[in-house]
C-alpha positions in Angstrom: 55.9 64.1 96.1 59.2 65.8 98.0 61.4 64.2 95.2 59.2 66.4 92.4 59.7 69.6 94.0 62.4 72.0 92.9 65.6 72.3 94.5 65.7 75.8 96.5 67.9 78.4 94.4 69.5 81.7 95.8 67.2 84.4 94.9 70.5 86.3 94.2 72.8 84.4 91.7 70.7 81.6 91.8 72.5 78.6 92.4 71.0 75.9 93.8 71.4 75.8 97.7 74.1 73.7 99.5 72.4 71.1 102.0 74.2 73.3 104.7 72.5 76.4 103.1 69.3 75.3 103.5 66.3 77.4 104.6 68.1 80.8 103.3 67.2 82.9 100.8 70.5 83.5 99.5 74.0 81.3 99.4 76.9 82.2 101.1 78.7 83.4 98.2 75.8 86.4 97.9 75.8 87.1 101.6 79.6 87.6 101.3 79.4 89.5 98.3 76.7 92.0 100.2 78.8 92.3 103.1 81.9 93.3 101.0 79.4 96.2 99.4 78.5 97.1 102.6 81.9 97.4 104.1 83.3 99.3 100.7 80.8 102.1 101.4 81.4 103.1 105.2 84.3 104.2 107.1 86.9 107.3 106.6 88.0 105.3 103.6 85.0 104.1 102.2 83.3 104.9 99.4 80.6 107.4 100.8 83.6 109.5 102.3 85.6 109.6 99.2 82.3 110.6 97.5 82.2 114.1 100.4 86.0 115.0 99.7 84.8 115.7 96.1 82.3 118.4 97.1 83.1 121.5 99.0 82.5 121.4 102.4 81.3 124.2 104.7 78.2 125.1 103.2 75.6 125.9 106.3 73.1 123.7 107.4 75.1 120.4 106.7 74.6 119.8 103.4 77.1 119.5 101.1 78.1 122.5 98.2 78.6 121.3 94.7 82.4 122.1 93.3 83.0 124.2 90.7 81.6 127.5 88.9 78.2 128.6 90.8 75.4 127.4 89.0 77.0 125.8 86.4 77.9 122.3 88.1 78.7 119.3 85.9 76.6 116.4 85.6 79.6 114.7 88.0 78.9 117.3 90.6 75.1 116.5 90.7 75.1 113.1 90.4 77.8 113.3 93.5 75.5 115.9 95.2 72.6 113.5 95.3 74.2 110.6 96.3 76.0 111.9 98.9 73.2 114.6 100.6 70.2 113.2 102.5 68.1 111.3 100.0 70.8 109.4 98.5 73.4 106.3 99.9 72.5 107.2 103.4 68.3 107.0 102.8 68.8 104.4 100.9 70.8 102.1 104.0 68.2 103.9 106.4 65.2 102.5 104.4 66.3 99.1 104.7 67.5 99.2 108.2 64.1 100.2 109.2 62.3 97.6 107.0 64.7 94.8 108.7 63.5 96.7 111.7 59.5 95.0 110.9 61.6 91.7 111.0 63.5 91.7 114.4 66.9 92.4 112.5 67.6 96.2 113.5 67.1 99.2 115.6 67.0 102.1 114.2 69.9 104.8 114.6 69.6 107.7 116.4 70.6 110.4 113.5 73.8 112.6 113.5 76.2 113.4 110.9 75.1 112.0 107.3 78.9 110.3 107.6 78.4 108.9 111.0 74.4 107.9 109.9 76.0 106.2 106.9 78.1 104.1 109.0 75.8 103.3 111.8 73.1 101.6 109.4 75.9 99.6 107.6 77.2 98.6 111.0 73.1 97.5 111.7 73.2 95.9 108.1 76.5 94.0 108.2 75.7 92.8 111.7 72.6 91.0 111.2 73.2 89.8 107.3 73.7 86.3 108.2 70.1 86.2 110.0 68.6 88.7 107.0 69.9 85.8 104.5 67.7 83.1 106.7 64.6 85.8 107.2 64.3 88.6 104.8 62.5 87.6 101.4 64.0 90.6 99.7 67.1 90.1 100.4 67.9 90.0 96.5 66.3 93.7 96.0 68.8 94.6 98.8 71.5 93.5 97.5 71.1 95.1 94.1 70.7 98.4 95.6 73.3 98.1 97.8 76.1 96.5 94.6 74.3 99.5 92.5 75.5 102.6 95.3 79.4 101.0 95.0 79.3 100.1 91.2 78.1 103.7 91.1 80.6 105.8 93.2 83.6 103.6 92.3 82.6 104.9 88.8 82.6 108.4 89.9 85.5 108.1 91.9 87.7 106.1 88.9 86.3 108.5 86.3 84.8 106.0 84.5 81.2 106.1 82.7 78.9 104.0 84.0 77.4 101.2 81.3 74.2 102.2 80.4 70.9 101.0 81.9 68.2 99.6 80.0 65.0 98.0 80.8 63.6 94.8 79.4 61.0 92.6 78.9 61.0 89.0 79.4 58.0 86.8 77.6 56.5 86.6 81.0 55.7 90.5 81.0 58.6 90.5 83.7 61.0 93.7 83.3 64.5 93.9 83.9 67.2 96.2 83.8 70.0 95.1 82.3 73.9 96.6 80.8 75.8 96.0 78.3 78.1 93.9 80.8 75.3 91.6 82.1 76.6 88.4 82.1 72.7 86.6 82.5 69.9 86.8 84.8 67.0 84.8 86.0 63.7 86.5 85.4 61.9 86.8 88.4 58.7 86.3 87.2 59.3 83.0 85.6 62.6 82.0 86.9 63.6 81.7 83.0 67.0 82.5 83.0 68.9 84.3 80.2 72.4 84.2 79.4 74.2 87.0 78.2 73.4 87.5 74.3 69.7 86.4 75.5 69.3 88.9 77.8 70.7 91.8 75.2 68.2 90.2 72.5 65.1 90.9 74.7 63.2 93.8 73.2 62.9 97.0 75.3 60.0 97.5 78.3 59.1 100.7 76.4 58.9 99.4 73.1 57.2 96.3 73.8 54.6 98.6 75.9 53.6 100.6 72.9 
C-alpha cells in the first residue's frame, strides 16, 4: 500500500520533496526564498526602513506623519502610513512569531521602537525557519504574507503599481487570489493545479457566488 500513496509535495511551490527533504512541509528552495523576504524587510536598509524615510518623522507619540499637504495625503502616503504604523509589516511578523510561539519555535519580543520590533521578530523568524519548515503546517500562508509585505513596499519604493488582485474560484469551491503575472498555482482544496492561462480563465469568487 506505501507504493500507492502520493509522493509528499511542498505546500509552497509544490514540488515533490527530495528524499533528503523528507518530513518538511516545504523544500529548500521555499525556505530559502522566505528567508531572503525576511532578510529584505529588516535592517537600516531594509525595506521597512526605506518605507519610514518616506513619511515625516517627529510626529508625537511615535507614530509616523503622513507627507505632504495636511489632510489631503495621496493614496501612496496611506498605503505607506499603514504598512509602516503598528498594525501593518510589524503586526503582521508579531502575529506569526507568537503563533510559532504555540510550537516551541519563538519567544516573544519585548516591544520597543516599531524599527527595532520589526527586526527582532525577523531575527526570531529567520532563526528558527529551518525547524518551522519541519513543524509548522502553515508555513505556506506564511510565506505568502511575508513575499506579499516585500512585493508590496518594493512597489512603493520603485514607483511601480502593483498588479492587480483578484479572487477566484476553483471547481472545488476553493478561492484564490491570483494577478495578472501568476505564473500557476495548486488549489489548495483539491491540489488541482493550474497553469497560467488556466488560472486567469477561472471565473471570479464574487461572480460565481451570486
Amino acid at each position: 500500500m506505501t507504493d500507492d500513496a502520493p509522493a509528499p509535495r511542498c505546500t509552497i511551490c509544490p514540488r515533490q520533496l527530495l528524499d533528503h527533504e523528507t518530513g518538511r512541509y516545504v523544500c529548500l528552495p521555499c525556505e530559502q526564498r522566505i528567508d531572503r523576504d525576511l532578510q529584505a524587510i529588516a535592517g537600516p536598509a531594509g525595506l521597512y526602513a526605506r518605507l519610514c524615510l518616506r513619511i515625516q518623522p517627529g510626529r508625537r507619540g511615535g507614530a509616523p506623519a503622513v507627507s505632504g499637504t495636511p489632510g489631503r495625503g495621496t493614496p501612496a502616503d496611506l498605503q505607506i502610513l499603514s504598512l509602516t504604523a503598528t498594525g501593518g509589516i510589524v503586526s503582521t511578523l508579531e502575529t506569526w512569531v507568537e503563533d510559532w510561539a504555540t510550537y516551541g519555535l519563538a519567544i516573544h519580543g519585548t516591544g520597543g521602537r516599531l524599527q527595532h520590533r520589526v527586526d527582532t521578530a525577523v531575527a526570531t523568524l529567520r532563526r528558527n525557519l529551518t525547524r518551522a519548515a519541519s513543524r509548522h503546517p502553515a508555513l505556506d500562508e506564511m510565506a505568502r504574507e511575508i513575499g506579499q509585505i516585500r512585493r508590496q513596499a518594493e512597489a512603493i519604493i520603485s514607483g511601480e503599481r502593483p498588479p492587480r488582485r483578484v479572487a477566484v474560484q476553483c471547481p472545488c469551491d476553493t478561492v484564490s487570489t491570483v494577478t495578472l503575472n501568476t505564473s500557476g498555482f495548486t488549489c489548495r482544496g483539491c491540489q488541482r493545479e493550474y497553469g497560467h492561462s488556466e488560472a486567469l480563465q477561472l471565473p471570479l469568487a464574487e461572480r460565481r457566488a451570486a
